[in-house]
C-alpha positions as CSV (number, residue, x, y, z in Angstrom):
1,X,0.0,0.0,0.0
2,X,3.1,2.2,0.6
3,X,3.8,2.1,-3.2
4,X,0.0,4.1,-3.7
5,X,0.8,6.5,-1.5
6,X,3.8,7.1,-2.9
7,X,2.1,7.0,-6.5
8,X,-0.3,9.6,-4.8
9,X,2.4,12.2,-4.2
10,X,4.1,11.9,-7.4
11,X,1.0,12.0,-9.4
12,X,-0.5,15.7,-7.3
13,X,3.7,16.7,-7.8
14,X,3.5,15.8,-11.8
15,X,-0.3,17.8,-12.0
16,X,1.1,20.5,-10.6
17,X,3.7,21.0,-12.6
18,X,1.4,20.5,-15.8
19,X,-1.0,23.1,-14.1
20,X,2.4,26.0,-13.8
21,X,3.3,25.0,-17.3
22,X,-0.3,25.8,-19.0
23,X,-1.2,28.7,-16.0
24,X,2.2,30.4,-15.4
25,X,4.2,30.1,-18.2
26,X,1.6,29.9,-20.9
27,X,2.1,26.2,-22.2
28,X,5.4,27.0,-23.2
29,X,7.2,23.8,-22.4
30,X,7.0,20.7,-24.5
31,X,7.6,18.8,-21.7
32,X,4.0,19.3,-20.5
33,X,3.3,16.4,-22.6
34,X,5.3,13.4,-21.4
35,X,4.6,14.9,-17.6
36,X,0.8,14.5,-18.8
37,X,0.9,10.5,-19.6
38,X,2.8,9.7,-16.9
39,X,0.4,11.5,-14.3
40,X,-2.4,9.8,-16.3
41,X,-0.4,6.8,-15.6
42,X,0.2,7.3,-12.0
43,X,-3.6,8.2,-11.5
44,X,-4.9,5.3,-13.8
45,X,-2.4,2.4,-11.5
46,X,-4.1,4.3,-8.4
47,X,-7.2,4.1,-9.1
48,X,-6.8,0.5,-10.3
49,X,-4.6,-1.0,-7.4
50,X,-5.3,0.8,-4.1
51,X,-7.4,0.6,-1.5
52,X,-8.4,4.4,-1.9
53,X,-9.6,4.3,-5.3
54,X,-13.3,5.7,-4.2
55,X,-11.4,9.2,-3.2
56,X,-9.5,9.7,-7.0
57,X,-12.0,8.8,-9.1
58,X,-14.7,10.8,-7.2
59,X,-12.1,13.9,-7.8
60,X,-11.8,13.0,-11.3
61,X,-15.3,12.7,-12.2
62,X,-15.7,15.9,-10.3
63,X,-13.0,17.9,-12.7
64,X,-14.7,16.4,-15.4
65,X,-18.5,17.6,-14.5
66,X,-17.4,20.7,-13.3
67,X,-15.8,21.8,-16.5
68,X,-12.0,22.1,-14.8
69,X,-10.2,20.2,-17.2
70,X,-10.0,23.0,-19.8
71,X,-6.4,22.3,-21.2
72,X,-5.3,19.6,-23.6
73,X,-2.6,18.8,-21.2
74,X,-5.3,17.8,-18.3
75,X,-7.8,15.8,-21.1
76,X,-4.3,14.1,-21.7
77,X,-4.3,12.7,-18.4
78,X,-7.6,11.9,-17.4
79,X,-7.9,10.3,-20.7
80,X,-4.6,7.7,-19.9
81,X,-6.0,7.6,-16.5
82,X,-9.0,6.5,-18.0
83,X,-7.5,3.8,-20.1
84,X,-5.4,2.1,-17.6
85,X,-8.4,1.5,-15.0
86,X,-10.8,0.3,-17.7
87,X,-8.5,-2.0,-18.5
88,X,-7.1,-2.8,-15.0
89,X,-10.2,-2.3,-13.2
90,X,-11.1,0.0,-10.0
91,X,-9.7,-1.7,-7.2
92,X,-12.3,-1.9,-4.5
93,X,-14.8,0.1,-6.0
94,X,-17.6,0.5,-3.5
95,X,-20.3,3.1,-5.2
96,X,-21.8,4.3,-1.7
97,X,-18.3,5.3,-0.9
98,X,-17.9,7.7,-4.3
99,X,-21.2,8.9,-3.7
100,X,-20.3,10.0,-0.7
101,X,-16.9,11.3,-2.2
102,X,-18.2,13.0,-5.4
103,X,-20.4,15.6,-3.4
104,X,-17.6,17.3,-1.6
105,X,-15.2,16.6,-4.3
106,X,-17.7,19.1,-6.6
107,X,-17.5,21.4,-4.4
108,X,-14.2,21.8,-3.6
109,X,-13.7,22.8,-7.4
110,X,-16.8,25.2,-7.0
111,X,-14.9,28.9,-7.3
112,X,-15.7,30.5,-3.6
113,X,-15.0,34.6,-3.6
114,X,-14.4,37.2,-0.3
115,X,-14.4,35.8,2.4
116,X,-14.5,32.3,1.8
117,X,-12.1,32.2,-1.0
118,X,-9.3,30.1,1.2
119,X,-12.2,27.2,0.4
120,X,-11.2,27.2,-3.3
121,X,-7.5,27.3,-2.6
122,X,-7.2,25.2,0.2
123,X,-10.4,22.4,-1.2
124,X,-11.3,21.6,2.2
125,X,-14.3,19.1,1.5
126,X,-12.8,16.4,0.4
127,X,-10.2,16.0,2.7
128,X,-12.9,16.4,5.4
129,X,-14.9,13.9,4.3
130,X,-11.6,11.9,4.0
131,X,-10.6,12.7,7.6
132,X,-14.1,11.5,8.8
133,X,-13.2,8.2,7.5
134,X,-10.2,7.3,10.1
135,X,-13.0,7.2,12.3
136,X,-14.7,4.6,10.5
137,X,-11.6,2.5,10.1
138,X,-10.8,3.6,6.8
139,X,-7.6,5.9,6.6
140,X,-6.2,5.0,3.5
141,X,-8.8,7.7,2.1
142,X,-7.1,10.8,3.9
143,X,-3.9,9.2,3.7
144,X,-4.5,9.0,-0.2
145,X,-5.6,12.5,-0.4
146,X,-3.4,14.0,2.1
147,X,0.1,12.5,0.4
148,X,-1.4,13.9,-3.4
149,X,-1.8,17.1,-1.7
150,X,2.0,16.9,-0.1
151,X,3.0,16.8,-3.7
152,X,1.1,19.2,-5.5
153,X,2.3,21.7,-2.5
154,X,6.0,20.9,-2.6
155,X,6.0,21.5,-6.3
156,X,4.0,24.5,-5.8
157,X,6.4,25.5,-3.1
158,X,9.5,24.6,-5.7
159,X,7.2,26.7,-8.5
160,X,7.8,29.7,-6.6
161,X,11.5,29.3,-6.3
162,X,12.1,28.1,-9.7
163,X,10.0,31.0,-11.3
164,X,12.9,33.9,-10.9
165,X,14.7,31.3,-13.3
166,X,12.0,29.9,-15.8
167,X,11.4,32.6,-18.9
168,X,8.0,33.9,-18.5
């Protein structure tokens, strides 16, 4: 289960940095491509082999109805993604579980303005939801979410040191 979690992070490091490519730096870098797959790839083996594939496929389905995946880049990777669980499977898919996940997962991609605007940035429903879950026996779900999150923020944080360097 380790190697998920691990997945997890590499997969919210690799989004990230598609997201600064296409946001920041205007989709300037080939490289957007290849970092595409393979975070399709990474999403697709978690959602087919771990024990917290509910929590990613809710989040996905939730881009998708929400209209967030607006770039080629992000189609790329939900589309591999995609691919490898159909043809994998969905490890321990349980539907009352992503129906529980997909609500909060929508509205953590909802745009919040003022004062509640640190609900968009931070998307503080999921991982709620998630959290509730220890309590139920079930912590691979915040665990999952919580070690995507560590890498999407540690490139994020890298993002903002690399930037003085990266042609704009």
């Amino acid at each position: 289960n380790m190697l998920f979690y691990l997945l997890s992070f590499l997969s919210g490091f690799l989004i990230k940095s598609v997201d600064w490519i296409e946001d920041e730096l205007k989709g300037s870098f080939i490289v957007k491509w290849p970092l595409a797959i393979i975070s399709g790839l990474l999403i697709g083996f978690v959602i087919s082999g771990s024990d917290f594939s509910n929590i990613f496929l809710a989040a996905i389905v939730a881009q998708v109805l929400t209209g967030k995946i607006d770039k080629p880049t992000h189609g790329l990777a939900i589309a591999v993604a995609a691919v490898i669980f159909l043809l994998l499977g969905i490890n321990g898919l349980r539907l009352e579980h992503f129906a529980i996940f997909i609500i909060p997962a929508v509205i953590d991609e909802l745009k919040f303005t003022g004062t509640y605007a640190f609900l968009t940035l931070y998307r503080v429903f999921l991982k709620a939801v998630a959290f509730l879950f220890v309590f139920a026996g079930m912590p691979q779900y915040f665990i999952g979410i919580i070690t995507f999150d560590a890498g999407y923020l540690l490139f994020k944080f890298l993002q903002n040191r690399l930037a003085p360097y990266v042609n704009q």
